[in-house]
C-alpha positions in Angstrom: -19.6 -9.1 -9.3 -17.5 -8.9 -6.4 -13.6 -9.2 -7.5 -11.7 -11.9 -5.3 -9.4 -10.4 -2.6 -5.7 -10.2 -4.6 -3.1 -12.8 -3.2 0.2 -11.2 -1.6 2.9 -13.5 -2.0 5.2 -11.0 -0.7 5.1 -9.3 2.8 6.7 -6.8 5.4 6.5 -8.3 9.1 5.6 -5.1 10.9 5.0 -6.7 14.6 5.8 -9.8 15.6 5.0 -10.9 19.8 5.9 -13.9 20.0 4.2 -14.0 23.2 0.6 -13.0 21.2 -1.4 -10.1 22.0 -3.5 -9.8 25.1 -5.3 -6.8 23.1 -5.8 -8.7 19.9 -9.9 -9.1 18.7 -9.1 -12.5 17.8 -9.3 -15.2 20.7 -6.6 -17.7 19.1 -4.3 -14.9 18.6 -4.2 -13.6 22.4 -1.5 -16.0 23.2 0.4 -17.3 20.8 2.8 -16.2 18.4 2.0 -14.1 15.9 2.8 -11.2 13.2 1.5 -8.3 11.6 2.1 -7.7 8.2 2.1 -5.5 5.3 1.3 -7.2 1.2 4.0 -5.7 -0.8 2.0 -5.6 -3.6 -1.5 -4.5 -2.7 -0.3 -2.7 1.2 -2.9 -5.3 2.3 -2.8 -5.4 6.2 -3.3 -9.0 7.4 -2.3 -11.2 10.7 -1.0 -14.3 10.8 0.4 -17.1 13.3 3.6 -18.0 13.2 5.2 -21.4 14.2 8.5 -22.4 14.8 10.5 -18.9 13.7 11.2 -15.8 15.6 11.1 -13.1 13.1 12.1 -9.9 12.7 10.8 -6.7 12.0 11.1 -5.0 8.8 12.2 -8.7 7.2 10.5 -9.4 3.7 9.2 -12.7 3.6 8.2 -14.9 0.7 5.3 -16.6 1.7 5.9 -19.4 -1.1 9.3 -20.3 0.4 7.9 -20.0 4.2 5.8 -22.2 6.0 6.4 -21.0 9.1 3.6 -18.2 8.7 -0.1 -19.0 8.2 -2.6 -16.0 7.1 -5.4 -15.8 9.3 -7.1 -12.8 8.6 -6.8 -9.5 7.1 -7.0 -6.4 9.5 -7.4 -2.3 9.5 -5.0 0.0 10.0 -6.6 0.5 13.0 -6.0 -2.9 14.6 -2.3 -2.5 14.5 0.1 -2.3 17.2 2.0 0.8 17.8 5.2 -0.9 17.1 3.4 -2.3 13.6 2.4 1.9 12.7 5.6 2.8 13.1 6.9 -0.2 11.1 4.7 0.7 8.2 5.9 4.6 7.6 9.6 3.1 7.7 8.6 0.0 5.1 6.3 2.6 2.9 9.3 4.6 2.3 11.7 1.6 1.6 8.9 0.0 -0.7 8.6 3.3 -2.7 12.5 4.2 -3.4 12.5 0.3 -4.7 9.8 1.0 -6.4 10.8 4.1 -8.0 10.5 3.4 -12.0 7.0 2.0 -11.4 5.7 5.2 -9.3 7.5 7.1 -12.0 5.5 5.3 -14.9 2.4 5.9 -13.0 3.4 9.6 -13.4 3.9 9.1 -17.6 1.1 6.8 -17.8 -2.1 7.9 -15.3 -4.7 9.1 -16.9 -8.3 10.9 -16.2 -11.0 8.7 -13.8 -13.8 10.8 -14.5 -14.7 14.2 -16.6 -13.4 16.6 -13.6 -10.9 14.6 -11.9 -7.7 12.8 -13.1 -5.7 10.2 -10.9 -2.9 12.4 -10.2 -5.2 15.2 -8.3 -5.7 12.5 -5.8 -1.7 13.2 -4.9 -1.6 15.4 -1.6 -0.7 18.9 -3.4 -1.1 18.2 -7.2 -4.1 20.3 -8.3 -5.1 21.8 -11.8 -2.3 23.7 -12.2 0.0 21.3 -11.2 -1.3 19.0 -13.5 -1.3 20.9 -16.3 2.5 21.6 -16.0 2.9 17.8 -15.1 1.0 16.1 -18.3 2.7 19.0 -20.7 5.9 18.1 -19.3 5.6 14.3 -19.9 4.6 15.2 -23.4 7.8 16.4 -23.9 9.6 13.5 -22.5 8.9 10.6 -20.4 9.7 11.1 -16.6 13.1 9.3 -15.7 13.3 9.2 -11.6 11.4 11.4 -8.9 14.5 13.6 -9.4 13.2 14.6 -12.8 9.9 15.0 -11.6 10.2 16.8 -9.0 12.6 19.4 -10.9 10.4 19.8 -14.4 7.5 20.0 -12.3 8.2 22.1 -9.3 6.8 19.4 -6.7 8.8 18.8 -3.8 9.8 15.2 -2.3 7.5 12.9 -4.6 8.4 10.0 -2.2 6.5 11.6 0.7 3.5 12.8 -1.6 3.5 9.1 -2.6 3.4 8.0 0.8 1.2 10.5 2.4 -1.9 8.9 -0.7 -0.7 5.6 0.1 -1.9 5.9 4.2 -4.8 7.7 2.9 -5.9 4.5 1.0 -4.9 2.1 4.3 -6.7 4.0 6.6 -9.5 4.2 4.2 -10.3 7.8 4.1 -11.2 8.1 0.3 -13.4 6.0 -2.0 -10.4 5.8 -4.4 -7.6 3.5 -4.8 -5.1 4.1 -6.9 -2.5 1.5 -5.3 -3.8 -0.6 -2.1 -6.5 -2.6 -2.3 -9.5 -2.0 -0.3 -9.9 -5.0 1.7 -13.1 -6.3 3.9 -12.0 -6.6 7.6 -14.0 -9.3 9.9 -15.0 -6.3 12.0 -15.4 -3.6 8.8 -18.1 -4.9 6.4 -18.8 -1.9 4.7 -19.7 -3.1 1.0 -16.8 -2.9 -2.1 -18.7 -0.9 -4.1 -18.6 1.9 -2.2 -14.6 1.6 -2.9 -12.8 2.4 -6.1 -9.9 0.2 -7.2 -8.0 2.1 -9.8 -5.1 -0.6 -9.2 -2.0 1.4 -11.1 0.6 -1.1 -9.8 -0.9 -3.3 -10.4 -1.9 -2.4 -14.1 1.9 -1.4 -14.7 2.9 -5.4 -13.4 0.7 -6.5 -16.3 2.2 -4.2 -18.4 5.9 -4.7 -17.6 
């Protein structure tokens, strides 16, 4: 059974043309205002129309406390602007450093996803041996900040690793998610199953 898409009640505006976009696949959106926008809890990409507020780039918006934006459809990473890509790497970073305990608990608290392959070896750079050291290390002691990670075991600038898996998973390039959720475009109908939601943040919100 097919999970429901997750609800973002938090987002990142990473475009907004207030004029529309002349490029944009949808008709409605061509010419009139609109924004592109990040899900600060699952990355999910979406697009939505936005009526009577300019907004600004970058702003976090509370979609519970803001009716000027209405979601009209979720999007690949693909569809964005080039304004929105660039927008995304800066709000990636932002969202991680906020984010830091709970990337650092994923660190203390991941564990294997199959026989061979635990979730941390899906991190750009961590392989067996890296692992190893990692999962002794936390043994020891709990992780406290990237600092401490990235000093007891040897792995340079966890924010970037962090980010480098996170545009692997929104720009779909592996089966496995361990923190966006794999979404269903209008124009990308390739089935869920074929995806992997592992869902760690979301698993730690539960948690916390």
């Amino acid at each position: 059974m097919q999970r429901k898409r997750p609800r973002e009640r938090f987002v990142y505006v990473l475009d907004y043309m207030k004029e529309g976009n002349p490029l944009d696949k949808h008709r409605t959106h061509k010419n009139r205002p609109i924004a592109q926008l990040l899900g600060y809890d699952y990355f999910i990409l979406m697009e939505g129309s936005v009526n009577g507020e300019d907004l600004q780039i970058e702003d976090k918006i509370d979609l519970d406390n803001n009716r000027s934006i209405r979601i009209d459809f979720t999007i690949s990473y693909e569809d964005l602007t080039s304004v929105a890509k660039d927008t995304l790497v800066r709000v990636l970073k932002k969202t991680i450093m906020d984010r830091e305990q709970t990337f650092v608990e994923f660190f203390n608290k991941s564990e294997s996803l199959t026989l061979k392959l635990h979730a941390l070896e899906l991190l750009p750079g961590i392989g067996k041996k890296t692992l190893r050291i990692i999962l002794d290390e936390r043994k020891k002691k709990p992780f406290e900040s990237f600092k401490d990670i990235e000093t007891r075991a040897g792995i340079k600038n966890i924010p970037d690793v962090l980010l480098e898996r996170i545009m692997i998973e929104i720009t779909r390039k592996d089966k496995y998610y361990l923190f966006a959720y794999p979404v269903e475009t209008e124009y990308n109908r390739k089935p869920q199953e074929q995806y992997i939601y592992i869902g760690y943040l979301e698993k730690l919100r539960q948690k916390s």
